[in-house]
TORMARKOL-271734 format. One record per residue (C-alpha): residue number from 0; x, y, z. Coordinates in nm, 4 decimals, always signed. Layout:
N
<NUM,<X,Y,Z>>
...
END
This chain:
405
<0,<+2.2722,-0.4962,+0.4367>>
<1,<+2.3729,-0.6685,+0.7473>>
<2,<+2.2437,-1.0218,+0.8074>>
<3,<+2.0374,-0.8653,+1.0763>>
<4,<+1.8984,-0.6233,+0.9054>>
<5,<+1.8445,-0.8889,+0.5485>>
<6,<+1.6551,-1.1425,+0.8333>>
<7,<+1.4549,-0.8165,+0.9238>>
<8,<+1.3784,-0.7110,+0.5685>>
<9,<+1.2937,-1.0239,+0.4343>>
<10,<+1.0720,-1.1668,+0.7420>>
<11,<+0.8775,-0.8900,+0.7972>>
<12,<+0.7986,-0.8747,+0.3992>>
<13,<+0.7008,-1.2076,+0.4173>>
<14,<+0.4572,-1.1461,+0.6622>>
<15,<+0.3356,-0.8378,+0.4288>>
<16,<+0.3558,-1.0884,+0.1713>>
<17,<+0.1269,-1.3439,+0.3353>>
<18,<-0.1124,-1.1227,+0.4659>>
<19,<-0.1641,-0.9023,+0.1037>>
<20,<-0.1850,-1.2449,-0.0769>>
<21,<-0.4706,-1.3441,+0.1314>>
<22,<-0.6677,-1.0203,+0.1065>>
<23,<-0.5981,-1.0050,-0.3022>>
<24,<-0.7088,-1.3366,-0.3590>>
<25,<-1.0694,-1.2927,-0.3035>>
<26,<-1.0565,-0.9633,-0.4614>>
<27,<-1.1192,-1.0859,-0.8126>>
<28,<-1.3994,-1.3408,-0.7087>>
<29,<-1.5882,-1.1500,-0.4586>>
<30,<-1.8242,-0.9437,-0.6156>>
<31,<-1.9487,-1.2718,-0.8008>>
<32,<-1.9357,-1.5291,-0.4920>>
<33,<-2.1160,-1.2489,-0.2694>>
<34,<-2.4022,-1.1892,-0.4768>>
<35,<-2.5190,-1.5567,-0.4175>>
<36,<-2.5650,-1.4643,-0.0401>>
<37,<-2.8489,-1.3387,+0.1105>>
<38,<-2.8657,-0.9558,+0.0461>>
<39,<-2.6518,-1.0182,-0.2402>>
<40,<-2.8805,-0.8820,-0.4766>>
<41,<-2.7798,-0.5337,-0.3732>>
<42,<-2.4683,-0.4239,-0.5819>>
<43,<-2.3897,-0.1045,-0.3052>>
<44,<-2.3800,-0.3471,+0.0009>>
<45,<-2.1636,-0.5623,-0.2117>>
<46,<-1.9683,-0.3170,-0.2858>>
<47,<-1.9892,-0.1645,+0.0863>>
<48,<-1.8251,-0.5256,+0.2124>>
<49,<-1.5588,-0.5135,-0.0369>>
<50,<-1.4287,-0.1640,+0.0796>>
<51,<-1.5199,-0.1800,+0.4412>>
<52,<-1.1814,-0.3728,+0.5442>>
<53,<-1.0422,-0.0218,+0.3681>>
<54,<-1.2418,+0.2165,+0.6067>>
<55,<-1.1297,+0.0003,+0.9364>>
<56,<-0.7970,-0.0356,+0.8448>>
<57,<-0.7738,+0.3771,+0.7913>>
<58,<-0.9311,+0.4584,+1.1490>>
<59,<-0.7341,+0.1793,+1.3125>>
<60,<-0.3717,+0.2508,+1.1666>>
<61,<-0.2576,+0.5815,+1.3632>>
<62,<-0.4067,+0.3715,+1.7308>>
<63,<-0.1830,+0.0812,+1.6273>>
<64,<+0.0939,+0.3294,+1.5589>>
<65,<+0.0863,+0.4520,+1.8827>>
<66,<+0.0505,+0.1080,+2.0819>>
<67,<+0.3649,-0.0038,+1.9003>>
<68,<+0.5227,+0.2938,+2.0283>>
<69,<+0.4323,+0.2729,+2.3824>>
<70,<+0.4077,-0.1263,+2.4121>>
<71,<+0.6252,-0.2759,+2.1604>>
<72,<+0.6219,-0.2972,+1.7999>>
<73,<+0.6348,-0.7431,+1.8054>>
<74,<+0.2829,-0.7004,+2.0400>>
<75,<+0.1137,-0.5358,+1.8195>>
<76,<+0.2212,-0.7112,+1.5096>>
<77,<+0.1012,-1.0358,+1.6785>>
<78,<-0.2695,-0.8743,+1.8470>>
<79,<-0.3204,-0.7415,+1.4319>>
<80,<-0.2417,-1.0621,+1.2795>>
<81,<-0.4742,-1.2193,+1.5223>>
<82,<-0.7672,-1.0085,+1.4824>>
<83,<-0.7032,-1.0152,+1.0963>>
<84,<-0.7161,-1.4496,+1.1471>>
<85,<-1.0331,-1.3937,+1.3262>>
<86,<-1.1805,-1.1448,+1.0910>>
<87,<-1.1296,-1.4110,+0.8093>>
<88,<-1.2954,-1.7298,+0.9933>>
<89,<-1.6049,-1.5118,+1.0360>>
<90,<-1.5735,-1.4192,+0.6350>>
<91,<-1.5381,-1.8119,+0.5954>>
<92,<-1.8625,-1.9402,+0.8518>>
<93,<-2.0729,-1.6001,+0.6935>>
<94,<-2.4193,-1.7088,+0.5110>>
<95,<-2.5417,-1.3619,+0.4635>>
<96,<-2.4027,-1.0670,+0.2932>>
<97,<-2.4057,-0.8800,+0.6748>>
<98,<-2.1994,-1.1376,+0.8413>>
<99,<-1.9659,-1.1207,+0.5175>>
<100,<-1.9821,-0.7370,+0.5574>>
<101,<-1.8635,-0.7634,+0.9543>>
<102,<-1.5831,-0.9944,+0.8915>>
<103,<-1.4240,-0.7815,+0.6319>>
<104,<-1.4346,-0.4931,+0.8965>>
<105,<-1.3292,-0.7252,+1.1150>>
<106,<-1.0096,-0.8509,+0.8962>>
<107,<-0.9721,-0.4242,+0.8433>>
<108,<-0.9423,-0.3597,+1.2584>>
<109,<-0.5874,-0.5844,+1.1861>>
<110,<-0.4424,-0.2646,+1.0931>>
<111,<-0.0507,-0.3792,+1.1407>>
<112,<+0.0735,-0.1651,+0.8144>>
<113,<+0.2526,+0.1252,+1.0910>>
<114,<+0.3771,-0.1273,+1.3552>>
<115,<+0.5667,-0.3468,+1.0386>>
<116,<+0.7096,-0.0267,+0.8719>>
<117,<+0.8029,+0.1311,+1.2590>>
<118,<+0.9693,-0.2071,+1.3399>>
<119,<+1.1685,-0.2391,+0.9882>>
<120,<+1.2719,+0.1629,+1.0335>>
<121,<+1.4230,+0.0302,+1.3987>>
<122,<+1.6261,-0.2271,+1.2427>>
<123,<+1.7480,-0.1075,+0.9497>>
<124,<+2.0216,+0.1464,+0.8658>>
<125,<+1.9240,+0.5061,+0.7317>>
<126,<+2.1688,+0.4370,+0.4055>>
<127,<+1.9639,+0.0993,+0.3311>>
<128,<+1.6409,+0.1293,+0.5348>>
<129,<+1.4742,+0.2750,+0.1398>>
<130,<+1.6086,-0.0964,-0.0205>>
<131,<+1.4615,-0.2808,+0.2837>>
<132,<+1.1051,-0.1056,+0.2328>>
<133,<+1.1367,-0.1736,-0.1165>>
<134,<+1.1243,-0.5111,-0.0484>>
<135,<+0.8063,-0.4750,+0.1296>>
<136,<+0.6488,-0.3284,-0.1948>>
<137,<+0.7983,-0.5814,-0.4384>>
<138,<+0.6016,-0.8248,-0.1969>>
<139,<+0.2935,-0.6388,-0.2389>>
<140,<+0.3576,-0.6404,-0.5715>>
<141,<+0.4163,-0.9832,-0.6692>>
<142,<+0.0936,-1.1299,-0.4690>>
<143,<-0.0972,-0.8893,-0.6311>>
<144,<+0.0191,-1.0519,-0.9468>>
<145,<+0.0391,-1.3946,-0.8295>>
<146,<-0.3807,-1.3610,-0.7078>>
<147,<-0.4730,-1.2330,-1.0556>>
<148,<-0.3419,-1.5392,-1.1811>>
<149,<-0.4271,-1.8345,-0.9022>>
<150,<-0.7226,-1.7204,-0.7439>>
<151,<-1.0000,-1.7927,-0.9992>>
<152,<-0.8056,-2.1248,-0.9769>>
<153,<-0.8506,-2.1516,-0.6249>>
<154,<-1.2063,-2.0354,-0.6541>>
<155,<-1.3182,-2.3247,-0.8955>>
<156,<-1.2037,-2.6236,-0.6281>>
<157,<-1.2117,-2.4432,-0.2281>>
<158,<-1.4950,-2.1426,-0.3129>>
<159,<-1.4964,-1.8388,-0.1182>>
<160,<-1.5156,-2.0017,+0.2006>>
<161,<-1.1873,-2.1678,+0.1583>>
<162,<-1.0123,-1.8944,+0.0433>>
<163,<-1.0902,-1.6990,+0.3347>>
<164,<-0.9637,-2.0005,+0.5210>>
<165,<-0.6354,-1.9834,+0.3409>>
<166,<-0.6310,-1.6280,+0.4321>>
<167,<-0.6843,-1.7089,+0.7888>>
<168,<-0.4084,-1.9907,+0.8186>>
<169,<-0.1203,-1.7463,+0.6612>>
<170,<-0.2337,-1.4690,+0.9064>>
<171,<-0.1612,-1.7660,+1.2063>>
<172,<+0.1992,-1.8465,+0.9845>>
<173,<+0.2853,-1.4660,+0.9890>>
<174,<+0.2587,-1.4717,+1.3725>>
<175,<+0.5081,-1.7437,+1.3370>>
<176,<+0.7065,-1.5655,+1.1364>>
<177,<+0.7560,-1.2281,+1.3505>>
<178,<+0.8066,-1.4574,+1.6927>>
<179,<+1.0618,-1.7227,+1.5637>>
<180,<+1.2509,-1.5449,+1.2669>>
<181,<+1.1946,-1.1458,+1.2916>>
<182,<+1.5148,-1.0300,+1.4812>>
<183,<+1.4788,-0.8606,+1.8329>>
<184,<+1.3437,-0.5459,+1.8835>>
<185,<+1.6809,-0.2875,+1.9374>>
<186,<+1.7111,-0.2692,+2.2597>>
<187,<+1.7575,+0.0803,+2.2744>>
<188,<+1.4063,+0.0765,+2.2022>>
<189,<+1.2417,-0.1311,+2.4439>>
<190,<+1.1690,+0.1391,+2.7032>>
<191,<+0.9037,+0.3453,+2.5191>>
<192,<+0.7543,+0.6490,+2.5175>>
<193,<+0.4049,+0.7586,+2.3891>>
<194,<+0.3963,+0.8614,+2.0615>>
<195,<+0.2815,+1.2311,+2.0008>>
<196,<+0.0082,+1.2785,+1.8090>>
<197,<+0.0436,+1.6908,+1.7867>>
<198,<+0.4394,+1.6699,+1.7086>>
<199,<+0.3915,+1.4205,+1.4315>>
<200,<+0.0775,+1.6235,+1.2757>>
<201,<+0.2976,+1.9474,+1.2965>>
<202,<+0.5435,+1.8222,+1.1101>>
<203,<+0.5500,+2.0363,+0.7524>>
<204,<+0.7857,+1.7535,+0.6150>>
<205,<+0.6219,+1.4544,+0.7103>>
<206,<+0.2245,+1.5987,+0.5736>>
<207,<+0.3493,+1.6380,+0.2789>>
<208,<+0.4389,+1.2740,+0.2466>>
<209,<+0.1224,+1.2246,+0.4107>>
<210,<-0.0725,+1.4232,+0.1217>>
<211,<+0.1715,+1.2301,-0.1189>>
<212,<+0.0863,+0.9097,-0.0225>>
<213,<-0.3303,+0.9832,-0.0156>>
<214,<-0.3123,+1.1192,-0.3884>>
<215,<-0.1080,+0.8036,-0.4789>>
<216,<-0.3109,+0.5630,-0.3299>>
<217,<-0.6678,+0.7675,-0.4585>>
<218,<-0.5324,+0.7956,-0.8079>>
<219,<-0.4396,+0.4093,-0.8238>>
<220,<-0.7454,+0.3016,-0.7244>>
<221,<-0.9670,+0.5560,-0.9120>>
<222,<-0.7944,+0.4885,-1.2172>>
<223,<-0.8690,+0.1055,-1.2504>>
<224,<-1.1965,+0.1764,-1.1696>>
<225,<-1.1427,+0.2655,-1.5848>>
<226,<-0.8384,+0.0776,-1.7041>>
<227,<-0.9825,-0.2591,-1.7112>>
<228,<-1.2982,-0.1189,-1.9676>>
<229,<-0.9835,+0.0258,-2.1628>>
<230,<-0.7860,-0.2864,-2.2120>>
<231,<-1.1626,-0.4814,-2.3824>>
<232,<-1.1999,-0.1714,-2.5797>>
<233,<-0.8710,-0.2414,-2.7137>>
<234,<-0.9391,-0.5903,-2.7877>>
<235,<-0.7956,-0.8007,-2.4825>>
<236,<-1.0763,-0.9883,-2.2872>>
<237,<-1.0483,-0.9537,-1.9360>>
<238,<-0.9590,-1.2587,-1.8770>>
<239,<-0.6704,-1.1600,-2.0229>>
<240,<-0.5822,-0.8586,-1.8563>>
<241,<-0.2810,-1.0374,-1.6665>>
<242,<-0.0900,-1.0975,-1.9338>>
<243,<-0.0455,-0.6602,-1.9504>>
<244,<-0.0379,-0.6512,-1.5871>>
<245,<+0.2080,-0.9030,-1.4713>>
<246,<+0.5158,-0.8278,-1.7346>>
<247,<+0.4595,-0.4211,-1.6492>>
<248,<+0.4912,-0.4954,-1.3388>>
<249,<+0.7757,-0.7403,-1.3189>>
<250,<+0.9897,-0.5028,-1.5699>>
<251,<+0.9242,-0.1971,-1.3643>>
<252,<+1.0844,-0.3505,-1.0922>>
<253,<+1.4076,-0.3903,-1.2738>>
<254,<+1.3834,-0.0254,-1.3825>>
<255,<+1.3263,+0.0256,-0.9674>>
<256,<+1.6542,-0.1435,-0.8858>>
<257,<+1.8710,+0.0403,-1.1691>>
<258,<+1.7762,+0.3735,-1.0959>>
<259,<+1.6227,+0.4546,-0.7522>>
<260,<+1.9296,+0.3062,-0.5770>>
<261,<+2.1968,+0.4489,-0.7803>>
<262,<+2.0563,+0.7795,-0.7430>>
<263,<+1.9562,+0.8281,-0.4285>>
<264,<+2.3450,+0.7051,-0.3500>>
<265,<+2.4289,+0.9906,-0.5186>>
<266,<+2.2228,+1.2267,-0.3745>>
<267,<+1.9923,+1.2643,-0.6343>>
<268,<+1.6694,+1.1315,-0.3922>>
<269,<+1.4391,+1.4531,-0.4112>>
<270,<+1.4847,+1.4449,-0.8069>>
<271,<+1.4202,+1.0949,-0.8431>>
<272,<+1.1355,+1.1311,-0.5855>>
<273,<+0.9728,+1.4697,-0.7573>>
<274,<+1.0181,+1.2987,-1.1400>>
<275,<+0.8057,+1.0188,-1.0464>>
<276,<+0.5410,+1.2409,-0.9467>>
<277,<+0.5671,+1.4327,-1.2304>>
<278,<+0.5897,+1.0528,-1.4864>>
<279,<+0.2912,+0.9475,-1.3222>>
<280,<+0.1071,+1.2762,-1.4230>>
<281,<+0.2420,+1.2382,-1.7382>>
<282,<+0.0902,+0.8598,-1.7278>>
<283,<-0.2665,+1.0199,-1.6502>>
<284,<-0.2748,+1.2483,-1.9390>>
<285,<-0.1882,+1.0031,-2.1637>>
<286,<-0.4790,+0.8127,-2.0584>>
<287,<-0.6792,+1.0925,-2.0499>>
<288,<-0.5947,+1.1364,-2.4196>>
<289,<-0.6348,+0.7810,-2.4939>>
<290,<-0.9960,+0.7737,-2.3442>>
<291,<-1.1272,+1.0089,-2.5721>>
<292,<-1.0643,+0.7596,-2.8778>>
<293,<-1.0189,+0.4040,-2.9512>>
<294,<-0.7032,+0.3238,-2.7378>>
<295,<-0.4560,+0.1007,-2.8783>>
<296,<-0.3373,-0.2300,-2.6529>>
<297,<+0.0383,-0.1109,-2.7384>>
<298,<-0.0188,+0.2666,-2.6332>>
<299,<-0.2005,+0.1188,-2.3065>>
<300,<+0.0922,-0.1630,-2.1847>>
<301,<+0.3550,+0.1560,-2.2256>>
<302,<+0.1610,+0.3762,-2.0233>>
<303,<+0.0874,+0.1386,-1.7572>>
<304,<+0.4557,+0.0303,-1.7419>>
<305,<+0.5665,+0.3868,-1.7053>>
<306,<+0.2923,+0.3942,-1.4220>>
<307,<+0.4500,+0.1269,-1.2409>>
<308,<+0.7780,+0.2807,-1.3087>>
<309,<+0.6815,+0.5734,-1.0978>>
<310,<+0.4456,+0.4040,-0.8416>>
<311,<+0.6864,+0.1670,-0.7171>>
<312,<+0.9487,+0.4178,-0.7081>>
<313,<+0.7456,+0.6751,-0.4843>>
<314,<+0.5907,+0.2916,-0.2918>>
<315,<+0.9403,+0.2166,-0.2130>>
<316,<+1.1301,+0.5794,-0.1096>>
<317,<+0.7717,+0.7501,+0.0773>>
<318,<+0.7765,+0.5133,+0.4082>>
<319,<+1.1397,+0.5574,+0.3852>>
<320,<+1.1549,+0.9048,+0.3822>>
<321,<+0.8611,+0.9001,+0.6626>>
<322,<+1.0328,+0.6970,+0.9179>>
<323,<+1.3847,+0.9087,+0.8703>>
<324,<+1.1843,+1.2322,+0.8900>>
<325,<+1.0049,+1.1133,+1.2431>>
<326,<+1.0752,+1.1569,+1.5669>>
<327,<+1.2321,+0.7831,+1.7041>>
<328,<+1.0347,+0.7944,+2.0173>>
<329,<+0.6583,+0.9053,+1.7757>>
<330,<+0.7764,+0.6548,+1.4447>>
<331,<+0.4966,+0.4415,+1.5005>>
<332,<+0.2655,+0.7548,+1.5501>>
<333,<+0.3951,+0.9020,+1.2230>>
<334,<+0.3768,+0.5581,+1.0427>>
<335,<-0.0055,+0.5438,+1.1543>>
<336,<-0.0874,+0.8415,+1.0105>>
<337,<+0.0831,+0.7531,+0.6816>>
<338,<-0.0813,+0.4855,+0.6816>>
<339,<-0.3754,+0.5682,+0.7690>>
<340,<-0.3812,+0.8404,+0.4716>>
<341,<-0.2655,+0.5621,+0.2400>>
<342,<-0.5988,+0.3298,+0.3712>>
<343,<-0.7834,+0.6577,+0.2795>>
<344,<-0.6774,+0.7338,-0.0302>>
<345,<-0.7610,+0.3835,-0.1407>>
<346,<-1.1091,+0.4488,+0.0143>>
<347,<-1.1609,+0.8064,-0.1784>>
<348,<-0.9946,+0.6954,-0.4905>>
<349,<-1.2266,+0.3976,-0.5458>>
<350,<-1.5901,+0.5634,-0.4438>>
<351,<-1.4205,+0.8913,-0.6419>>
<352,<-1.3686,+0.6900,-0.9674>>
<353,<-1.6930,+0.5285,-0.9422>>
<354,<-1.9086,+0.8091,-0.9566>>
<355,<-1.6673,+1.0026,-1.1930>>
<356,<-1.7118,+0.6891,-1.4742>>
<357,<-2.1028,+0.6466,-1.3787>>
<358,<-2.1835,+1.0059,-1.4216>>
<359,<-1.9043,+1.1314,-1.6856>>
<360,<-1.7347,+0.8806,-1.8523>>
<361,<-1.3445,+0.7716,-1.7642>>
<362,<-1.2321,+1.0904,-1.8864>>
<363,<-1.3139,+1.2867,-1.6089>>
<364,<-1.1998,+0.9974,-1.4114>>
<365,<-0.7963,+1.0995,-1.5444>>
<366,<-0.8717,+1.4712,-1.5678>>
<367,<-0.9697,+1.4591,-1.1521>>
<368,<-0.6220,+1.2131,-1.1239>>
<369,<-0.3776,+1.4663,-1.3857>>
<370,<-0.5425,+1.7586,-1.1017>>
<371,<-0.4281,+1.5986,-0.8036>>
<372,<-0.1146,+1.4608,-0.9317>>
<373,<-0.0377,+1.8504,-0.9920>>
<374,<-0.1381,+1.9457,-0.6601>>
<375,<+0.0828,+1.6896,-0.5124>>
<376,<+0.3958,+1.8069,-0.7269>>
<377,<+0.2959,+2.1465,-0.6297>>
<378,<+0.3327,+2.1154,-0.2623>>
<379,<+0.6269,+1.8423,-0.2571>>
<380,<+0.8475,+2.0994,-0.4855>>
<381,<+0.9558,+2.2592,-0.1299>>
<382,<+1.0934,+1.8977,+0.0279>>
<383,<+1.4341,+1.8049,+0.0635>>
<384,<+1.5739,+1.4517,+0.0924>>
<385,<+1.6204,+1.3614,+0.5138>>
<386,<+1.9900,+1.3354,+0.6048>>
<387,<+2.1328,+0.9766,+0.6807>>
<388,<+2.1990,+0.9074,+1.0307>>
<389,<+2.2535,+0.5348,+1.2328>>
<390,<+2.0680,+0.2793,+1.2973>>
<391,<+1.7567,+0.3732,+1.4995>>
<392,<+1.7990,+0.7846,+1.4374>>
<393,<+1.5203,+0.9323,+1.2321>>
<394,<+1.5807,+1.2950,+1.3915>>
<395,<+1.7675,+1.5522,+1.0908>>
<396,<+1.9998,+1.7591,+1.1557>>
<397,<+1.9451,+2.1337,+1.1384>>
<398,<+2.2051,+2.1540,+0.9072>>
<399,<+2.1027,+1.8914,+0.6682>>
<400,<+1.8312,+2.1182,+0.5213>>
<401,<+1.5717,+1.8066,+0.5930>>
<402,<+1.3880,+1.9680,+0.8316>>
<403,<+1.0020,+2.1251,+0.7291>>
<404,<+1.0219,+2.4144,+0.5122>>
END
């Protein structure tokens, strides 16, 4: 990379970075802390202002895609953080489980995911824009990690208030962040255009990434709606659980460096993409075998490493792909609706998994993910890997073979 474009990569993940950490740290205290509130006693509405920030982020990704489009990508990264800051102080100051309910959606409405990823695309190089979004998922990553292990920490001495306050105060830092340290919008770019919604939506190519990135997402989330009931079965408490999550994660991203960026070098992008769908089916019928009997801990950790394997593979090369496959003048348009399929998927995955466990046991939970983990193999198949161009081109060349088929 360029230093431009390594001050790009690593800024804007560190506002990803920021952002995620605050959202994942209340994650494994608030079902517990929002009981105690009034209207607390009902598990759905709990459960309805956990995944709300989910639902608002979804409807509010492809409009933020477009606004970064027509007015700038740094605006909009600045309005999201700030509604995302104001979400959380109304989390913090909430005494019933409503108020609780409307900050979340307010923290959602933040929905900056398309304007980061749109920005990152303009500054990076086709040849290293996949490494610089793979930085953006190792950040994901690595909070998620770091809040399984601090937050009931946190918890114990600042309570749920506080840690919405935390959340609050990095959202202000991030706008810090993209005004003092994020390079300059390419100036190329500053005279925008609004993004089509039609051209991005008839884009064979880019739906398929968009179905891609749904079934991901849905399969992720419906599958730990089961995983952690797994891992006790097998004999690790829960409170334990991080000690199979954190080294599967951290080795998978070593496994990340030494293969996707090799290959794809090589030209060998659509296979690498296409065999981590097809691992991560693999993953899911393991499980699905291992639900029907007494899983073993050892059997579980391999499976959930090869998981990881594949997810941060397909986390890292699927924006990538997107933003190379848009239109330059719709990227944040296309972004949005990636995104906006990715905030869905989490949504559908995690209500989908619920009721799947409730009313047929986590089997039928990995039998619905090994079905839609075939579908998705099924209709990627067709892709091919987008061309390389400059700086700021995400238009393929007839002749490259990237275009729909």
């Amino acid at each position: 990379m360029t230093p431009t474009e390594l001050r790009s990569s690593l800024s804007l993940s560190l506002i990803f970075a920021m952002r995620m950490l605050g959202l994942f740290l209340v994650l494994p205290v608030f079902a517990l802390e929002a009981a105690r509130l009034p209207g607390g006693d009902d598990l759905a509405l709990v459960g309805l202002a956990m995944g709300i920030y989910g639902l608002t982020q979804g409807l509010l990704q492809i409009p933020f895609g477009m606004a970064s489009d027509r007015f700038g990508r740094k605006r909009v990264i600045v309005f999201g953080l700030l509604v995302f800051a104001l979400g959380s102080f109304m989390a913090m100051t909430a005494t019933t489980l409503a108020a609780l309910t409307l900050g979340r959606a307010v923290q959602g409405a933040g929905a900056i995911s398309a304007a980061v990823t749109a920005l990152l695309a303009d500054q990076t190089r086709d040849e290293v824009r996949t490494k610089a979004m793979t930085l953006l998922g190792v950040s994901i990553g690595f909070v998620f990690a770091l809040s399984l292990i601090v937050a009931p920490v946190l918890n114990t001495y600042i309570g749920l208030p506080g840690l919405f306050a935390l959340t609050a105060v990095m959202a202000l830092l991030g706008i810090a962040v993209v005004l003092k340290i994020t390079p300059a919008e390419p100036a190329q770019l500053e005279a925008r255009q609004k993004g089509r919604l039609a051209l991005v939506l008839g884009n064979a190519q880019l739906m398929r990434l968009n179905l891609g990135v749904f079934v991901l997402h849905a399969v992720q989330l419906a599958m730990w709606v089961a995983i952690p009931a797994m891992l006790v079965q097998a004999g690790l408490a829960k409170d334990d659980h991080w000690q199979v999550y954190l080294p599967t994660v951290v080795a998978s991203f070593f496994v990340l460096r030494s293969t996707l960026y090799p290959l794809e070098r090589r030209g060998y992008l659509r296979a690498v993409f296409l065999g981590s769908v097809g691992l991560i089916g693999l993953v899911e019928v393991g499980l699905l075998w291992a639900s029907d009997q007494a899983p073993s801990l050892s059997a579980l950790t391999w499976l959930l490493f090869a998981f990881f394997c594949g997810f941060n593979i397909l986390e890292s090369c699927q924006p990538s792909m997107a933003s190379r496959v848009a239109p330059q003048h719709a990227r944040g348009t296309a972004l949005g609706v990636f995104n906006t399929l990715q905030s869905m998927g989490f949504f559908v995955g995690g209500a989908l998994g619920g009721w799947l466990v409730r009313t047929h046991g986590p089997a039928a939970v990995f039998a619905a993910c090994t079905a839609l983990m075939a579908l998705w193999l099924a209709a990627a198949w067709p892709m091919r890997a987008p061309a390389r161009h400059g700086q700021g081109s995400a238009n393929p060349s007839p002749a490259s073979g990237s275009a729909a088929r």
